[in-house]
C-alpha positions as CSV (number, residue, x, y, z in Angstrom):
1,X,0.0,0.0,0.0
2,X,1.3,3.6,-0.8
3,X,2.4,5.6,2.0
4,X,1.8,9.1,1.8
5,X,3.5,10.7,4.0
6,X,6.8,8.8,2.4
7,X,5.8,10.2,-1.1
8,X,5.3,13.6,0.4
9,X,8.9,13.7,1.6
10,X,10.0,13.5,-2.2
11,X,8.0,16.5,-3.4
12,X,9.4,19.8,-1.4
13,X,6.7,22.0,-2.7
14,X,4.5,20.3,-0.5
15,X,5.8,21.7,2.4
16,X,4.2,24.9,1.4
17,X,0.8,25.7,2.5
18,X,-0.9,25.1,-1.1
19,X,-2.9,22.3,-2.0
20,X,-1.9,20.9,-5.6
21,X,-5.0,20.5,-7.6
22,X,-3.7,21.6,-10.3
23,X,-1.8,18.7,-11.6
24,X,-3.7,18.5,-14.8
25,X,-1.9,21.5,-16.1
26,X,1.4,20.6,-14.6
27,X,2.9,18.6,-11.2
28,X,5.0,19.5,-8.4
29,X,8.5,17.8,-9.0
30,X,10.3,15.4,-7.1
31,X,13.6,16.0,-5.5
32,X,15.4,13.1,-7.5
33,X,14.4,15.7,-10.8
34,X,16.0,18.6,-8.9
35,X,19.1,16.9,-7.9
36,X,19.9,15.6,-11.4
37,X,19.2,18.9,-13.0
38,X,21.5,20.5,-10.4
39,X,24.3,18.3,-11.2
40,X,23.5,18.5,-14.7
41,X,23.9,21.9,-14.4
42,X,27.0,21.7,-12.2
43,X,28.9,19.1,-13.7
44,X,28.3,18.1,-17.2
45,X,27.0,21.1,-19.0
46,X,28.1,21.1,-22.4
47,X,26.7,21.3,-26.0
48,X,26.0,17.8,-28.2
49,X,28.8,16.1,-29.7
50,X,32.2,17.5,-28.3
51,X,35.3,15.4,-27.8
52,X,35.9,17.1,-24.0
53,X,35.0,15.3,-20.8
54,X,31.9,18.0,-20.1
55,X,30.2,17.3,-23.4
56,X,30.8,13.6,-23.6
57,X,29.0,13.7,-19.8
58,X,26.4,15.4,-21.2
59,X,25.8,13.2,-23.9
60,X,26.1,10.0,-21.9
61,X,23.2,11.6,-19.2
62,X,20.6,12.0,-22.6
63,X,21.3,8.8,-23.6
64,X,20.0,7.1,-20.2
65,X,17.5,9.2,-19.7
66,X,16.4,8.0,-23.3
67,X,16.5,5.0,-22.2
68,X,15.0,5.3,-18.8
69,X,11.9,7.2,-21.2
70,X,12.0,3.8,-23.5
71,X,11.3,1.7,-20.5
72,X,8.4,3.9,-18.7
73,X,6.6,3.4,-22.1
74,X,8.3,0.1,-23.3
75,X,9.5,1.1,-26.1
76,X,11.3,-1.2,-28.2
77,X,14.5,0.5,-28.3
78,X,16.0,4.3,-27.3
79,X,15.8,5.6,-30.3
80,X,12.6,5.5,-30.8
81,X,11.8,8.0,-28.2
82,X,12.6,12.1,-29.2
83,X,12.4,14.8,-26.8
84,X,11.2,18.2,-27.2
85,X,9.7,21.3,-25.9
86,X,6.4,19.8,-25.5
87,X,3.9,17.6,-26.8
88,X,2.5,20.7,-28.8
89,X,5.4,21.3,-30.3
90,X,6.6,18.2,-31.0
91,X,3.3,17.4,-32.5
92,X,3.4,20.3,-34.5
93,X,6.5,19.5,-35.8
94,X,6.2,16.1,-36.4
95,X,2.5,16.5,-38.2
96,X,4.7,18.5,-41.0
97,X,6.8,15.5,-41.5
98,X,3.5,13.2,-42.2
99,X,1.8,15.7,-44.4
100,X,4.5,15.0,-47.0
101,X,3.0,11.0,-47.2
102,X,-1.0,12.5,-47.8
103,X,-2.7,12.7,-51.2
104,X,-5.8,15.5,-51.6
105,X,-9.0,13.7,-50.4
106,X,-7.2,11.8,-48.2
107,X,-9.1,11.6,-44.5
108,X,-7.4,12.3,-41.0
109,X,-9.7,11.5,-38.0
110,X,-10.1,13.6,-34.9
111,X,-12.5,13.7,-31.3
112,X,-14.6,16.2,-30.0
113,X,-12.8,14.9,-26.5
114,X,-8.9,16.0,-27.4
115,X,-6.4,18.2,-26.1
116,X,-6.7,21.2,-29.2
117,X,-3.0,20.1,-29.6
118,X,-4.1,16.7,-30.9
119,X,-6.2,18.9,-33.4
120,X,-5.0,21.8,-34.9
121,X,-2.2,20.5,-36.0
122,X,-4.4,18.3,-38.2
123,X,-6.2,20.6,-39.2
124,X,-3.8,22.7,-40.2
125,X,-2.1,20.1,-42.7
126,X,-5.8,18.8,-44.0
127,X,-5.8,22.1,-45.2
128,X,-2.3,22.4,-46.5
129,X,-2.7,19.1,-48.3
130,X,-6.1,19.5,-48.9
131,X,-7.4,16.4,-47.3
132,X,-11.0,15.9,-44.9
133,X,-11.1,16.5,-41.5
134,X,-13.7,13.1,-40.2
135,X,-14.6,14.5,-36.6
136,X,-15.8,11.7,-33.8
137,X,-18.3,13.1,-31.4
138,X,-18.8,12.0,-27.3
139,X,-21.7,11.6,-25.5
140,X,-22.5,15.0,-23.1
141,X,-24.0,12.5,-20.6
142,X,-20.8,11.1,-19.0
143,X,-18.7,12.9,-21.8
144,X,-17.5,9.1,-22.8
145,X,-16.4,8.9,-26.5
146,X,-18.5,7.4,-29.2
147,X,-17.0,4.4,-30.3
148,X,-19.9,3.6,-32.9
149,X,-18.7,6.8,-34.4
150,X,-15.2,5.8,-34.7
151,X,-15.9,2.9,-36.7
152,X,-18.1,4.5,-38.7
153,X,-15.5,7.1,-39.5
154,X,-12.8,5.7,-40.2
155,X,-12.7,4.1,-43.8
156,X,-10.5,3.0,-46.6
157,X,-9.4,6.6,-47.0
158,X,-8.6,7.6,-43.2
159,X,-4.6,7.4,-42.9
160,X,-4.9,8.9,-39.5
161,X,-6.5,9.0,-36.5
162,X,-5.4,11.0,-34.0
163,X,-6.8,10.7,-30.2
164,X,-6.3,10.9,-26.6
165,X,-5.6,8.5,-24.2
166,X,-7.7,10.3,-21.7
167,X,-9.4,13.4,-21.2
168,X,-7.6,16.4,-19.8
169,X,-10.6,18.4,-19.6
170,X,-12.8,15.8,-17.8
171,X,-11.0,12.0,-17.1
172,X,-12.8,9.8,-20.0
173,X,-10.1,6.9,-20.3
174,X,-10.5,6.2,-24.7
175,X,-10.0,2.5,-25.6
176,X,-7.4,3.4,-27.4
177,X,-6.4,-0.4,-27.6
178,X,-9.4,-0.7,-29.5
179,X,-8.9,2.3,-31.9
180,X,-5.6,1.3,-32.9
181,X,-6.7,-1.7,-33.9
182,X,-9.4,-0.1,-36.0
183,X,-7.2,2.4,-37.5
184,X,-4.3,-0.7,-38.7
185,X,-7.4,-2.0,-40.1
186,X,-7.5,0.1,-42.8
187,X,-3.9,0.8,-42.9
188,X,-4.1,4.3,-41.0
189,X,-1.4,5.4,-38.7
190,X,-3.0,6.2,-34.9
191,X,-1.4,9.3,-33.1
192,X,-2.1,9.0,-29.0
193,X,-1.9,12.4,-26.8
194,X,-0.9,10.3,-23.1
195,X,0.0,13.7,-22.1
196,X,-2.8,13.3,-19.5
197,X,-2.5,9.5,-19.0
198,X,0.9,9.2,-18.4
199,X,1.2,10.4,-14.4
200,X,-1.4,7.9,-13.0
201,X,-1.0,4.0,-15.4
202,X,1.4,2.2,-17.1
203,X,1.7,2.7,-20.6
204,X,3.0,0.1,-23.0
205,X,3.0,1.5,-26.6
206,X,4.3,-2.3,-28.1
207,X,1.3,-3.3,-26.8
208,X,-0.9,-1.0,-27.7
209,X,0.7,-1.4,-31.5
210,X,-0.1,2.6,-31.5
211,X,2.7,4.0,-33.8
212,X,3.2,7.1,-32.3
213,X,2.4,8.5,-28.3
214,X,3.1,11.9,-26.9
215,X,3.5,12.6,-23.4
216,X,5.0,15.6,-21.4
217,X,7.5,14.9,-18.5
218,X,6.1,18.0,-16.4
219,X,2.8,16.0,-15.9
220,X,4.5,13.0,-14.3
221,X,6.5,15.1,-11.5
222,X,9.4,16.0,-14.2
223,X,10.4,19.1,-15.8
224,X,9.5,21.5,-18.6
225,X,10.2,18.8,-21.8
226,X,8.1,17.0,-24.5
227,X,8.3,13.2,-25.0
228,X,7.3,11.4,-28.5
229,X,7.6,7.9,-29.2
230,X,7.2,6.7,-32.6
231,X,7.6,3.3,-34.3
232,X,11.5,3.3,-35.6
233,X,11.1,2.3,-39.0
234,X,8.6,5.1,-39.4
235,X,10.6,7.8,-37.7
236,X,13.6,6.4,-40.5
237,X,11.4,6.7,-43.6
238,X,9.3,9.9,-42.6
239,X,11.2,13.1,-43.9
240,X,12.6,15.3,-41.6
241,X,12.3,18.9,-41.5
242,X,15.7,19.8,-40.2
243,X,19.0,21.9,-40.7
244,X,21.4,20.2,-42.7
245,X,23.8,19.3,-40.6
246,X,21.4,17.7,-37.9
247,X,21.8,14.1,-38.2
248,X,20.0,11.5,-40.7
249,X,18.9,8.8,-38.6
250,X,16.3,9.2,-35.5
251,X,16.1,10.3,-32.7
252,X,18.9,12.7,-33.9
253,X,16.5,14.3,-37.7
254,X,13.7,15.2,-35.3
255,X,15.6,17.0,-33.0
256,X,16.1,20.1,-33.8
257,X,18.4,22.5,-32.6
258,X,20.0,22.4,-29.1
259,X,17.5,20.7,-26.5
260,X,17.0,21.1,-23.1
261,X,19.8,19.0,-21.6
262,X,19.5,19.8,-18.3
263,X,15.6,18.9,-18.1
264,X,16.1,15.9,-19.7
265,X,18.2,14.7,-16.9
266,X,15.4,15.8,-15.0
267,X,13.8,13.4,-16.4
268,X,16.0,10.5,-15.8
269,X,15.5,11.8,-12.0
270,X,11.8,11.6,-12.2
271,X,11.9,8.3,-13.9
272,X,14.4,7.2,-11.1
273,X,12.2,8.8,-8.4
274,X,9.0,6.4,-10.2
275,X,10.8,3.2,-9.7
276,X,11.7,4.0,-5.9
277,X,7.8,3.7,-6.2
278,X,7.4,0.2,-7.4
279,X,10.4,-0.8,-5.2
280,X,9.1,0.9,-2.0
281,X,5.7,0.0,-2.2
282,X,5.0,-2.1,-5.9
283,X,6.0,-5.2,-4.5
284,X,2.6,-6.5,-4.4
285,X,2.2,-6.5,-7.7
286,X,5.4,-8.0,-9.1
287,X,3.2,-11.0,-9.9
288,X,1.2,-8.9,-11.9
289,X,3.9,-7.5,-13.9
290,X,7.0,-10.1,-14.1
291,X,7.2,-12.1,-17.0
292,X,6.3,-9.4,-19.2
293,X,9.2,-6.7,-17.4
294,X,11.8,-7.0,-16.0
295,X,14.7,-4.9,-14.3
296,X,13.5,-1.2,-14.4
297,X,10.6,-1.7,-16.6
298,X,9.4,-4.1,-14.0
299,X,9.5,-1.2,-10.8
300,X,8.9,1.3,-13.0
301,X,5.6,-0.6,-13.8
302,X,4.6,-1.4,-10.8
303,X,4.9,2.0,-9.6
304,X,2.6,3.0,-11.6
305,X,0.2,0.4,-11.2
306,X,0.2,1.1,-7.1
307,X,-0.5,4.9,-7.9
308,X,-3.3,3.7,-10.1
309,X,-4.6,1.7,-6.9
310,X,-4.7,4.6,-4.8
311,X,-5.8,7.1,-6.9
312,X,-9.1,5.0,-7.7
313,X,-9.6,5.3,-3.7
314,X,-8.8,8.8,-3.4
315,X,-10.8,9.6,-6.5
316,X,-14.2,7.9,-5.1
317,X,-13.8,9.9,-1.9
318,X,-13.6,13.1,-4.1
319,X,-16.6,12.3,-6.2
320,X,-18.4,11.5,-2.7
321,X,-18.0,14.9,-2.0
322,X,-18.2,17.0,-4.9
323,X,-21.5,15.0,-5.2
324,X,-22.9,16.5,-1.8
325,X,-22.3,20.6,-2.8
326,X,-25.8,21.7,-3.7
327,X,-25.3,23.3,-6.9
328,X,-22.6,21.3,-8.1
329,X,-22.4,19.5,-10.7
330,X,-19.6,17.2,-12.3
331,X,-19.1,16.3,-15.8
332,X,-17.6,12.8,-17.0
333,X,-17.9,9.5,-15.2
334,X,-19.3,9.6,-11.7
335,X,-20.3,5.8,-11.4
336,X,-18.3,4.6,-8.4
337,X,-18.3,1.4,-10.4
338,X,-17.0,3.0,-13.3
339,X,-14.5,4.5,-11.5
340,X,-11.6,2.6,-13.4
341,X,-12.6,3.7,-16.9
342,X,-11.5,7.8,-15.8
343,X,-8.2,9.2,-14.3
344,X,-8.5,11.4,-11.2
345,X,-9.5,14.7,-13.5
346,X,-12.4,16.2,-12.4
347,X,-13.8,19.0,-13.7
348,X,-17.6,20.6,-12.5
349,X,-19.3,24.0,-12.6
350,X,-21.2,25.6,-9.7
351,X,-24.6,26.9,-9.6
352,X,-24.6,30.9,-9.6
353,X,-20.9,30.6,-9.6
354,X,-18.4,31.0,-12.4
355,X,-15.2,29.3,-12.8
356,X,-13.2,31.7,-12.0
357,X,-15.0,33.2,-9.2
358,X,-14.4,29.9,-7.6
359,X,-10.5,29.4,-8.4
360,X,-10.1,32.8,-7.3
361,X,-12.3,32.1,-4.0
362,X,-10.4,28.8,-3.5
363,X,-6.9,30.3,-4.1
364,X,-7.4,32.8,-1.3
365,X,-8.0,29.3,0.9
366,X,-4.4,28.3,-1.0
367,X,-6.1,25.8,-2.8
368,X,-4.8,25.6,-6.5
369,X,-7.6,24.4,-9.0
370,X,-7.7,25.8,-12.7
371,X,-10.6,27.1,-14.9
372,X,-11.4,27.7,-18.3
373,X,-11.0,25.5,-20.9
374,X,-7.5,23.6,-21.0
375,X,-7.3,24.1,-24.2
376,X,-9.8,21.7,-24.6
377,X,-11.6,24.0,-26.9
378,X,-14.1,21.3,-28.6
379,X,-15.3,19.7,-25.3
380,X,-16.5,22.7,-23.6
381,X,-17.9,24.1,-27.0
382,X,-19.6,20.9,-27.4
383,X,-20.8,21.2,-23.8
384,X,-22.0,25.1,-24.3
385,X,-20.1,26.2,-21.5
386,X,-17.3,28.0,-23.6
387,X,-19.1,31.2,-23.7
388,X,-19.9,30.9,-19.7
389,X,-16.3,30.4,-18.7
390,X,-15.7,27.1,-18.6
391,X,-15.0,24.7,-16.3
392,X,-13.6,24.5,-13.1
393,X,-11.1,21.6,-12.8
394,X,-9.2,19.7,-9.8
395,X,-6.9,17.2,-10.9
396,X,-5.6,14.8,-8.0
397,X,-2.5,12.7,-8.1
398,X,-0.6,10.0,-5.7
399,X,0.9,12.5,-3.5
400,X,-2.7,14.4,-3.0
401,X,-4.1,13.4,0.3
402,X,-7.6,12.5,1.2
403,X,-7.7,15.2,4.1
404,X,-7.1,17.4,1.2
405,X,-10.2,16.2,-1.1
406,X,-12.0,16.9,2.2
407,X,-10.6,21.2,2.8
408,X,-12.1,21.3,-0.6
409,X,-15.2,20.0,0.0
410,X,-15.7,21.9,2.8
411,X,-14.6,25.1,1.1
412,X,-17.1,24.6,-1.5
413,X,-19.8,23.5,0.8
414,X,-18.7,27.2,2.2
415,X,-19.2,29.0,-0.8
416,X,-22.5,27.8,-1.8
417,X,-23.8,29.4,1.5
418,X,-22.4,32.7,0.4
């Protein structure tokens, strides 16, 4: 069983008097991500490629970390996995790169339920390439998407389907097992945003068969820095938009310019920090895992696994008592039995109240919760609540309490009376 008051220790932030609920747009770090981008910093920083001790340190702490990233998401090798500013960008940057392989009247699928930066950018190069946008709708009821859709969509001319792994705006966990498989179907590429996903289950993209995944290290307790992985021989044939010099084989084509080396050994400490996890309190479900991982694959997944297990408890608890504010009222899975098929993103609206009257009025009780939209433009468009401000939106994580859940409760419970 996780203990939180061991996790706590890791995460000096928390010492402060804020309550973290707003994980969803970005998590506190843990002190294994500071002291690696301390020593980084200290010790080995250099540019890419030099024949001097600083640079050759440098390089040798990217490459773990690369390979510490291609075992969170069991990747088949290192090199399948490119860092970057963030999953925007790399998006962005990699969308250009598969434009080049579309034909006009070509079809690229998207959901109603995405991150905007698992949209636009497809979009953007239906336009360029003059190919049709095929959009997949989800049900307003418990904002789950509409899988009856998705296979109607997609068709011999779909060659991509882009779509989250779960909700940022309001949980929903997409079968995205399921979509992949539809999308190979007709020889389509899938495209998963785990940006969301990634801080509370184990991913494994070999056996999801997706062929590409984007995540971002500063939602799973890292730094400031963009993860994609993508199938190799893919990443080998697509072109790459890149300065001449860069180099011709991935991870090097896709990334471009000087990155961010000391966050990436941020991330190696975060990654580290996540199988102290699955060490310190995973044990229980070596069973689970073994056989399939091994080494730090194996702690790293079962890490993750034990912060899914308490996360389902602490999230119960939360709905409990979101679900007894008069006025309230919560959008996306609220079935205690369902529990399973969200992560712990809740977002609600308040009668009389708007969002930001209640961040604001929270905030001055040094409770952090965000409103708005999240830049998940089409699900609060599709819910009409864009031109009302939104949503308001707590997002828990492992090292949330459930005394917290309970100050915010009660703080809402306050403000209906006002």
């Amino acid at each position: 069983m996780l203990n939180t008051d061991a996790i706590r220790a890791h995460f000096p932030a928390l010492a402060s008097e804020g309550i973290f609920f707003d994980n969803p747009a970005g998590t506190q770090v843990a002190q294994e991500t500071v002291q690696r981008m301390q020593h980084y910093l200290l010790n080995t920083n250099a540019n890419h490629g030099g024949a001097f001790s600083t640079s050759r340190g440098s390089d040798a702490i990217v490459n773990e970390a690369r390979q510490a990233v291609a075992d969170f998401l069991n990747a088949a090798r290192p090199e399948e996995i490119i860092f970057g500013q963030n999953m925007t960008s790399l998006t962005l940057h990699i969308s250009r790169s598969l434009a080049l392989t579309l034909q006009p009247g070509d079809e690229l699928i998207v959901t109603r339920l995405d991150h905007d930066a698992n949209i636009a950018p497809w979009l953007l190069i239906a336009q360029d390439r003059g190919c049709q946008i095929r959009w997949v709708d989800f049900r307003p009821e418990d904002c789950t998407l509409n899988m009856e859709e998705m296979e109607q969509q997609i068709t011999s001319r779909t060659k991509i389907v882009a779509v989250g792994y779960a909700s940022n705006a309001v949980g929903t966990i997409n079968d995205v097992q399921r979509i992949v498989q539809l999308a190979h179907s007709v020889g389509a590429l899938c495209y998963i945003d785990a940006v969301q996903h990634a801080p509370h289950e184990p991913i494994d993209v070999q056996a999801l068969d997706c062929d590409f995944l984007a995540c971002s290290a500063y939602k799973f307790f890292g730094p400031h820095t963009g993860i994609l992985y993508g199938k190799y021989d893919l990443l080998d044939r697509l072109t790459a938009y890149k300065v001449r010099p860069a180099g011709k084989l991935p991870p090097d084509k896709f990334e471009t310019g000087t990155q961010s080396f000391e966050s990436i050994a941020g991330v190696l400490g975060t990654l580290e920090y996540l199988a102290w996890v699955g060490t310190a309190f995973g044990s229980e479900l070596t069973e689970q895992y073994q056989g399939r991982y091994s080494e730090r694959r194996l702690t790293l997944k079962q890490g993750m696994g034990i912060i899914k297990a308490y996360e389902l408890g602490i999230s119960k608890a939360l709905v409990a008592g979101l679900s007894s504010v008069q006025g309230l009222h919560i959008y996306g899975i609220t079935d205690m039995r369902r529990m399973d098929q969200r992560d712990p993103t809740f977002s609600f609206t308040l009668q009389s109240w708007s969002p930001r009257a209640v961040a604001d009025a929270l905030a001055r009780e040094n409770i952090y919760v965000w409103n708005g939209n999240f830049y998940a433009l089409a699900v609060t468009e599709r819910l009409g609540l864009e031109e009302h401000g939104g949503l308001i939106r707590v997002g828990l994580t492992h090292y949330n309490t459930y005394a917290e859940t309970q100050r915010l409760v009660n703080a809402l419970q306050r403000l209906v009376k006002e």
